[in-house]
N, C-alpha and C positions, 0 to 999 in steps of 0.2 A: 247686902250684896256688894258692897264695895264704891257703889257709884251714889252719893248720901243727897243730891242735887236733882234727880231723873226721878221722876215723874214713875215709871212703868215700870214693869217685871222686864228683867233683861235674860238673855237667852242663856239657859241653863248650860253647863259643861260637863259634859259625862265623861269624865278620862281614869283611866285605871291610877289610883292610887300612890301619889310617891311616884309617878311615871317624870320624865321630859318633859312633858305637855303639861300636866298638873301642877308640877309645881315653877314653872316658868308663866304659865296665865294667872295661877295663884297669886305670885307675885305682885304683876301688876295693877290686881284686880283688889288685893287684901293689903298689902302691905304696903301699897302706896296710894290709897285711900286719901282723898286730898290735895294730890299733885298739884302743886302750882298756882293752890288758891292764894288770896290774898283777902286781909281783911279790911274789906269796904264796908258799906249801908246798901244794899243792893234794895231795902225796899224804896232809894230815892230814886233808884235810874236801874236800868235795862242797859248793863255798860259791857255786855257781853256780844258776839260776832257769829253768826248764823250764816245764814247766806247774804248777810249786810250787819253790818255795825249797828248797832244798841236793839237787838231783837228779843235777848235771852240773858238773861243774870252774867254777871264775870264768870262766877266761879262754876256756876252750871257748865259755861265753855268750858272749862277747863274738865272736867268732869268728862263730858263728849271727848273730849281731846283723848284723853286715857284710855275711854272702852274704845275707841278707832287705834289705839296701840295695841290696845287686847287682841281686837278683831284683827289684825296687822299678822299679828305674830302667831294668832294660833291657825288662820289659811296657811302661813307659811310652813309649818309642824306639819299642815294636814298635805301640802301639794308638795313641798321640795322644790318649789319653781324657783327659777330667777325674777321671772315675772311678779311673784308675792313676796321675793326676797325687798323689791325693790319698795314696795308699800314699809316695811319697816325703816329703809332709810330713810325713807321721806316723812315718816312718820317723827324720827329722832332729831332728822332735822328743823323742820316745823315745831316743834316745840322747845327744843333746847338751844338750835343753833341760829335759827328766825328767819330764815329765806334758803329754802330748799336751793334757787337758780345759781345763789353767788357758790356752792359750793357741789354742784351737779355737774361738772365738766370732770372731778376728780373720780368720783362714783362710777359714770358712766366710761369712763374711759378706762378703768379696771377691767367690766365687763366686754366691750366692743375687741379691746388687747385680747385677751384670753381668747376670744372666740376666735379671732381671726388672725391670731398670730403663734400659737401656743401649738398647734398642728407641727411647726419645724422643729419641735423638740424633744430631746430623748424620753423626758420627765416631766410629765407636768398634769393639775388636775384643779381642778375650777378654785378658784379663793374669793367668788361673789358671794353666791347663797353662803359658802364655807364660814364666812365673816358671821351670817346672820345665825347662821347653828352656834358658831362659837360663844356668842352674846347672849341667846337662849339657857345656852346649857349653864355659864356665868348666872344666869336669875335665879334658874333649879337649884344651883349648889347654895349658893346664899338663901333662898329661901329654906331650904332643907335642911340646911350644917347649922346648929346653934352656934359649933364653934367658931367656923370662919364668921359667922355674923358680930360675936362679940374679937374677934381680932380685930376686924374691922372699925367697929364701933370705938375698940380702944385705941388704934393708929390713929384716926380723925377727933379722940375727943369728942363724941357723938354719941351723951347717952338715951337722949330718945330714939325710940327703935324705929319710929317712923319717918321720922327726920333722918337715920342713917338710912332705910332703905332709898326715900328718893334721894338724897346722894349717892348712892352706890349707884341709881340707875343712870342717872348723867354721866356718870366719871367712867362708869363699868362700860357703858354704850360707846363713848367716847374713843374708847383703847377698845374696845373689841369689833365694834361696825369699821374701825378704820386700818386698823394694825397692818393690812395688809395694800392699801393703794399704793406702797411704792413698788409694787413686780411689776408696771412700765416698764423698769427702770433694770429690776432685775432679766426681763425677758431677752431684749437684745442680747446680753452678754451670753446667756445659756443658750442660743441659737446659734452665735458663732462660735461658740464649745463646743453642740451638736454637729455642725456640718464639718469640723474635723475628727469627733470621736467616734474612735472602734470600741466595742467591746473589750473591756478588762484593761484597753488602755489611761494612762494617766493623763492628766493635762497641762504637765509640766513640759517646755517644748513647744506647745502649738500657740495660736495667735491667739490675741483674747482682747476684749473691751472693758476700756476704765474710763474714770469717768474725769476732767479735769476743768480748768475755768469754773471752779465752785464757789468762790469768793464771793460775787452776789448772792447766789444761792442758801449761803448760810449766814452772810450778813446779819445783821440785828441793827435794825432804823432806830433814831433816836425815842420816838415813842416808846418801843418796846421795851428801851432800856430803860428809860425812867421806872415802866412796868413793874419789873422787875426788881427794880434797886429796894420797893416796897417790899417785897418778897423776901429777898434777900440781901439784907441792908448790910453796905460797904462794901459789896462789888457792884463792880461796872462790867457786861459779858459787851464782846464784840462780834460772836458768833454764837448759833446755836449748838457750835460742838462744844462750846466753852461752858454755855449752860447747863448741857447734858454731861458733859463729865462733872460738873461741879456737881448736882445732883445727885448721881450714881456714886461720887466714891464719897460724899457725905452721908448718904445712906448707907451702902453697903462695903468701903474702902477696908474700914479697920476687922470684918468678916473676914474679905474675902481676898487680903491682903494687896490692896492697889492702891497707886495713887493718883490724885486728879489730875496730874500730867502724863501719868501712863493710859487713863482712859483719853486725855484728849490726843494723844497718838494715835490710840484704836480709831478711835472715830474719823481725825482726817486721812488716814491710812484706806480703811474701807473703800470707801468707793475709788481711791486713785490708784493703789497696789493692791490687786483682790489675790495676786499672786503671794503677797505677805501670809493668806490668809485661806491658804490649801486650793488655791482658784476658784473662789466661789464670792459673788457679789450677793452683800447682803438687803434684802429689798424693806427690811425692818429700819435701816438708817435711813433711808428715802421717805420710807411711808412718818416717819418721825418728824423730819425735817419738814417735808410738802405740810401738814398738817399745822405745823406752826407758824410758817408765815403765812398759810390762809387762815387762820383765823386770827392771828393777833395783828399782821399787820394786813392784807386784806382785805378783811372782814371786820378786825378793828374792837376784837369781842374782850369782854373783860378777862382780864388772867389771874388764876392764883394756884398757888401751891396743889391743889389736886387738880388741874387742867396741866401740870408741870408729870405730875405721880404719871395722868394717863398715858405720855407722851413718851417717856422714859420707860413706860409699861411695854408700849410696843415698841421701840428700840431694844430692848431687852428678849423679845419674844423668840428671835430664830438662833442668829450665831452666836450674837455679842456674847450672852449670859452664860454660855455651854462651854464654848472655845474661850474668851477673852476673861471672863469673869471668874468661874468657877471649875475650869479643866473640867468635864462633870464625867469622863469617864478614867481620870487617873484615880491613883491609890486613897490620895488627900480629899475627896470630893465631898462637898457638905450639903445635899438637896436642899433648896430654896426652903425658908423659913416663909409662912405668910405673914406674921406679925412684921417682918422686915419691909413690906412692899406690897397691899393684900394685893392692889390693880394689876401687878407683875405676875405675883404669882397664880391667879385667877387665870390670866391669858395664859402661861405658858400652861398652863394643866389642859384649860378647855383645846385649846391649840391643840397639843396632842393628843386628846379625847377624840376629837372631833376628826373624824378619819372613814365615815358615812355616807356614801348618796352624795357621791362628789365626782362629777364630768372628768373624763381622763381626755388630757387633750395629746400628751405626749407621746411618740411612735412607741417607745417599751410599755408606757401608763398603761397604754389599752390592752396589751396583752397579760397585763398582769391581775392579779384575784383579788380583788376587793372589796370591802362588806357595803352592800348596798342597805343595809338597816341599821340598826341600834336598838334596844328596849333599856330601860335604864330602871333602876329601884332604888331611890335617896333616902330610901328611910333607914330610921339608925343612927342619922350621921353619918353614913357610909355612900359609897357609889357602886353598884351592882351593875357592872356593862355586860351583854349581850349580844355581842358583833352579829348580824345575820348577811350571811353568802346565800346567792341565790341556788334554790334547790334544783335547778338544769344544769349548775355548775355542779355535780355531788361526782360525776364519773372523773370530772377533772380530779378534782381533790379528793378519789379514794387512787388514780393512779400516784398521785403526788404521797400518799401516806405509805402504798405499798414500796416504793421507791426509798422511802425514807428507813421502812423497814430493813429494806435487803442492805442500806446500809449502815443501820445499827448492828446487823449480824454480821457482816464483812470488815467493816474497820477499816474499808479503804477508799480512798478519792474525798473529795470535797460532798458534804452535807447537800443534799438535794433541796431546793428551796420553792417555796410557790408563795413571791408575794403578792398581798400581804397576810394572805393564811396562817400561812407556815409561823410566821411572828408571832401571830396570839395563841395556834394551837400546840407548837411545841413546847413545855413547861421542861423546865428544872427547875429541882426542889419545891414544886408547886406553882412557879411562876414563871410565865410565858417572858418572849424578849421582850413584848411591846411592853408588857406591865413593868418590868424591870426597867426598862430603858426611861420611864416616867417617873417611878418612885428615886432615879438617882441626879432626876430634874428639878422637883418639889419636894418636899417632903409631906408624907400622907398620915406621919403620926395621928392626927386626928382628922381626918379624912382617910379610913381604910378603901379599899380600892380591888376590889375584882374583877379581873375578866375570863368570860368564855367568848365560845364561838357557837354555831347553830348554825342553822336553816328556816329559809322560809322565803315566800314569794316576796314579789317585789314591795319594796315599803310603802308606794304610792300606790299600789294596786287599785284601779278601779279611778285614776286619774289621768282621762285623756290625754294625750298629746297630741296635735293636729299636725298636718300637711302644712298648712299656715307655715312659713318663716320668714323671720324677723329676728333681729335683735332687738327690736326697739329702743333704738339710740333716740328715739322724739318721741316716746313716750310722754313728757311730761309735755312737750308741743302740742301734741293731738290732745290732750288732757285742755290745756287753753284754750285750744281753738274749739271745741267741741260746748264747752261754756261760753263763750263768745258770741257765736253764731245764736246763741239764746234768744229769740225775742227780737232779735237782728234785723230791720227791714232791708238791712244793704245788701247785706248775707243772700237775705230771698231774692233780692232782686236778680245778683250775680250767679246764681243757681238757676236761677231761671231762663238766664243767657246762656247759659252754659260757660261762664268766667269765675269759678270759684278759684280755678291757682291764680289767674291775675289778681283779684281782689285782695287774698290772702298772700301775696307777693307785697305786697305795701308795706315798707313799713311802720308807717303811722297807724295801719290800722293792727300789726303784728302789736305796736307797742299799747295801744289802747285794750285788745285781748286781754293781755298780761297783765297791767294793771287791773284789768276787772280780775281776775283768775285770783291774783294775790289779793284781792279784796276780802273771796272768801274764806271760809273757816275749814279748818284741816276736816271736817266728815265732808263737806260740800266737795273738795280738792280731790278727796279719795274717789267719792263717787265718778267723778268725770273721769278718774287716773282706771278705775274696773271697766265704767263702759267703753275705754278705750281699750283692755287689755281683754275682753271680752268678745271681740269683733273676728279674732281665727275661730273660737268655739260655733259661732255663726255662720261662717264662713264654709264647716266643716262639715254643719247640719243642712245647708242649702246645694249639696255637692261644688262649693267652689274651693280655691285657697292664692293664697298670696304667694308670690317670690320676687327674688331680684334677678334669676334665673330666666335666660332665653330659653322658654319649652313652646311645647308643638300642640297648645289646648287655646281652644278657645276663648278671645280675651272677653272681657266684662268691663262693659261700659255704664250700665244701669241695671238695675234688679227692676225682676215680672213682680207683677205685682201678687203673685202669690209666693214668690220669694220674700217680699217687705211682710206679710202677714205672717210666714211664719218667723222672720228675724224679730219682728214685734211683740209676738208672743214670748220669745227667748230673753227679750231684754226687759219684757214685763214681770218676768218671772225675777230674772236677777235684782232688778230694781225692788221690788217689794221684799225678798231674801234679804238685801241688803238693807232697807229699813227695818225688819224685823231683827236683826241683829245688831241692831241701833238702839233697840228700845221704842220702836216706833208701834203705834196702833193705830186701829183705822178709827175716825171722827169726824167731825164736819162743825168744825169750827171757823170763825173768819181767818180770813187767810194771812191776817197778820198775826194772829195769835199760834198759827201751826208751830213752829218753832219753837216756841215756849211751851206748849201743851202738848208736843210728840204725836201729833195724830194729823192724818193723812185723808181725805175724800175716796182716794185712788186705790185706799190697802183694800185689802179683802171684808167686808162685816163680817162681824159673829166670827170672827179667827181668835182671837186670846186665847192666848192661854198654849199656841201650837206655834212653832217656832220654824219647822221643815216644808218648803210652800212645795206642792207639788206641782208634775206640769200640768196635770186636770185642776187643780185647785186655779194655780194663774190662768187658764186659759178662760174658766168662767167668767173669774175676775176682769180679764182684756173686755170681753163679750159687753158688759155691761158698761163699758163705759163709749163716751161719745164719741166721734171719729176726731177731735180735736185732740184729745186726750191719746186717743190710738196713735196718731201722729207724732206726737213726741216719744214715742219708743221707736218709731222707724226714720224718723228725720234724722240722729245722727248718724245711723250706719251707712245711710244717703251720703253725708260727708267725708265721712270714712273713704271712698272711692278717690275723693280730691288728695285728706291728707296722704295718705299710703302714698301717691305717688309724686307728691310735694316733698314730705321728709325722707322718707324711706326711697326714693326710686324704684317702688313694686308696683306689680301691676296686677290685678285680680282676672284670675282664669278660671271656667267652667271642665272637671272634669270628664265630662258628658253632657 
């Protein structure tokens, strides 16, 4: 089963073959079998981290660690949320990077930007979840391509094949969950593009933002340098343009005919003359940059040469590599070799793939046709795309084809367009623009590459979205504090007064939270991170919802107490869903031993072997247990009332 440390049967995966989902869980289920163990004596000590330190073997945690990635990524396949995008961050951070907080302001602030800034603009479409599809589709190909696996394998000198995949998965995660935090940075400049631009006009002439006083910015502290000089012995770099150019045109210079002072002009150029560079600020040289000095100097993390590949990976991804590198639509164009750079060439494929169930925030974006699905078939070695447009859009896009028709028979005016339709379904000579405009990015010699288009309902079909809004920018707050208040007599106390935001205003006792939080083990962390993000689906089933919106509903101060029974049952049901997807079964063992023996008092009896809990199965389940027990599924959403209107500034209304 992939998990050689666990105890139980883990929950099956039924996915269509060669699909996205198969072979992106496959991955991390098969292929990286092992992650992160280390060879100890574990029958001397219990040196592994459960919901406290030395409960469960090392390497068994590590084991858990893995199926909470599985479980991570394959919610996120199944919902498209931001919400479940954010469980894979956290996920990648917690294990590779070691403290989700130091590097959670960068994350979240992608997401919070885009939502609430990305409306003033002509063009624009979500790049949060987008990051996590990219990183996905990155596992499928390597899982599926024998050959990028062995190019791979032979750029890093990596010929165990297990050993290459969990390095592929750090380094690949690395350049692909992040490649895109610097549109911060890109947003402003495209907003005062927007509030000058007309249709068809250029943007040479109008006003435009650069960016200057960079010299701290790309610095390099003496630490990092010494770093380095190990890396790359007998230079000394004084910024990170310096290291990025040295990088790039030692790898690809004598290619792609540049040199490492022609790329270190690209680079300080960018952000300060975007007018050098057809007026467009590239948010790949930010998301590059920010990533380096948080983690090396920061964060303080080790560096080596494939932490350098990642980083160069996504500096490479949008302009640099097309316009500065390789001209990629003149005569002389050479699409990207993988064996030259596989982390490069992975991103810029998946990048472009990835064009699916992506939030249009831009005034033209939302008018425009976009494939809200994908199906995909990796077998062969090949990539079988599927674009699906929703089938209520089918009148738009049968007027859009007759339009195109009368101007096939006319021969006059300009090509009628409907993006991004019109891109994958118009072929010549068999190949649509989009696929063409890809193969003259990468080269797919051995990765062939089809695409169609189609129909079909929405890809999440059958995935609520609730009235509930949030962004959940304290997401990972509520996550703390909701394990905190655990067992808390100050907590009850303050609840009983009616002083929970004073209390939780403190910060001695904010800072004590956290330390316990960071105490536990990344299954322990998720679960608090679900029953926080769990609380609209409740919210939705009680007729109430959240906002930060002045409306005209009645506010909610406390839940009736047939309100708390049925949110109890809700979260009864998840909480056991969520241990059965863990591996967990019901037992009755002492309670220091649960942990290590996977078995529960509270699961269902006589369930083995069934993995899908129903709501009459949990409700039974609730029934029989004592009102002590009943009480911890309805105590936190009790708190829920405090933090919403602690972090968030919402307040909870009563539809009716």
């Amino acid at each position: 089963m992939g998990y050689t440390l666990m105890k139980n049967n883990l929950i099956p995966r039924n996915y269509v073959p060669y699909s996205l989902e198969h072979c992106a869980v496959q991955f991390i289920r098969e292929a990286c079998e092992g992650l992160r163990f280390e060879t100890v004596d574990e029958s001397k000590a219990l040196q592994g981290k459960s919901i406290r330190p030395n409960q469960i073997p090392f390497n068994m945690e590590k084991d858990i660690d893995r199926l909470c990635f599985e479980n991570a990524v394959d919610r996120f396949l199944k919902s498209g949320k931001k919400e479940d995008a954010f469980d894979v961050y956290f996920c990648y951070l917690e294990m590779f990077i070691g403290d989700y907080e130091k590097t959670r302001r960068m994350i979240e602030l992608l997401s919070e930007f885009e939502a609430n800034g990305s409306g003033l603009l002509m063009k624009h479409r979500d790049h949060y979840s987008h990051s996590v599809y990219v990183f996905c589709l990155g596992l499928a190909i390597y899982e599926s391509n024998d050959l990028f696996r062995e190019a791979y394998k032979g750029y890093y000198k990596i010929e165990d094949g297990h050993a290459a995949a969990c390095h592929y998965l750090q380094y690949w995660g690395l350049a692909s969950l992040f490649h895109d935090i610097g549109y911060p940075f890109e947003l402003p400049f495209e907003q005062v593009c927007s509030y000058f631009e007309v249709d068809g006009d250029r943007r040479e002439g109008r006003p435009f933002v650069a960016y200057h006083a960079l010299e701290a910015f790309a610095e390099v502290n003496e630490a990092v340098k010494e770093k380095l000089k190990k890396i790359i012995a007998g230079r000394e770099f004084l910024t990170t343009d310096e290291v990025f150019a040295f990088v790039l045109a030692d790898k690809l210079g004598d290619i792609y005919q540049f040199t490492e002072q022609q790329m270190l002009t690209y680079l300080v150029e960018k952000p300060t003359q975007p007018d050098k560079f057809n007026h467009f600020m590239d948010h790949a040289y930010f998301s590059a940059t920010i990533l380096f000095k948080k983690l090396f100097e920061e964060m303080n993390c080790g560096l080596t040469s494939a932490h350098l590949d990642a980083l160069t990976a996504i500096l490479m991804h949008n302009s640099l590599y097309k316009f500065c590198i390789a001209h990629y639509k003149g005569e002389g164009n050479q699409p990207f070799k993988a064996e030259l750079h596989p982390l490069a060439y992975m991103l810029m494929l998946c990048d472009e793939l990835q064009c699916w169930d992506r939030t249009a925030y831009g005034r033209n974006s939302k008018k425009e046709l976009h494939p809200m699905g994908c199906t995909f078939d990796f077998s062969d070695n090949t990539i079988k795309a599927v674009y699906l447009y929703d089938e209520t859009e089918i009148g738009k896009v049968n007027r859009f084809k007759d339009s195109y028709i009368e101007w096939l028979e006319s021969g006059e005016g300009k090509a009628p367009g409907l993006k991004a339709y019109s891109g994958m379904f118009i072929k010549k000579n068999g190949i649509s623009g989009f696929q063409e405009d890809i193969e003259r990015i990468v080269d797919l010699t051995d990765i062939p590459l089809s695409v169609e288009t189609g129909f079909g309902k929405k890809i999440h079909e059958g995935n609520r979205s609730y009235l509930s809004d949030s962004n959940f920018i304290n997401l990972y707050n509520f996550a703390i504090i909701l394990n905190g208040r655990w067992n808390n007599s100050d907590w009850k106390k303050a609840k009983a007064a009616g002083q929970e935001e004073n209390y939780l205003g403190s910060e001695d006792v904010m800072k004590q939270f956290t330390e316990s939080f960071k105490g536990l083990s990344l299954e322990y962390k998720l679960s608090n991170i679900n029953q926080a993000k769990a609380f609209a689906k409740y919210m939705n089933e009680i007729g109430c919802f959240y906002t930060d919106k002045a409306v005209d509903f009645e506010l909610v101060e406390s839940f009736s107490g047939e309100e708390l029974v049925k949110i109890g049952l809700l979260e009864h049901q998840r909480w056991l869903q969520e241990h059965y997807d863990m591996g967990w079964t019901y037992g009755t063992p002492e309670k220091a031993q649960r942990d290590l023996l996977r078995q529960h008092k509270d699961m269902i009896p006589q369930f083995d072997g069934q993995f899908e809990v129903s709501e009459e199965a949990a409700k039974a389940n609730y029934q029989r247990l004592d009102k002590a027990e009943q009480d911890k599924d309805t105590d936190p959403m009790e708190c829920m009332l405090a933090l919403l209107r602690m972090f968030d500034g919402l307040r909870i209304y009563r539809l009716y």
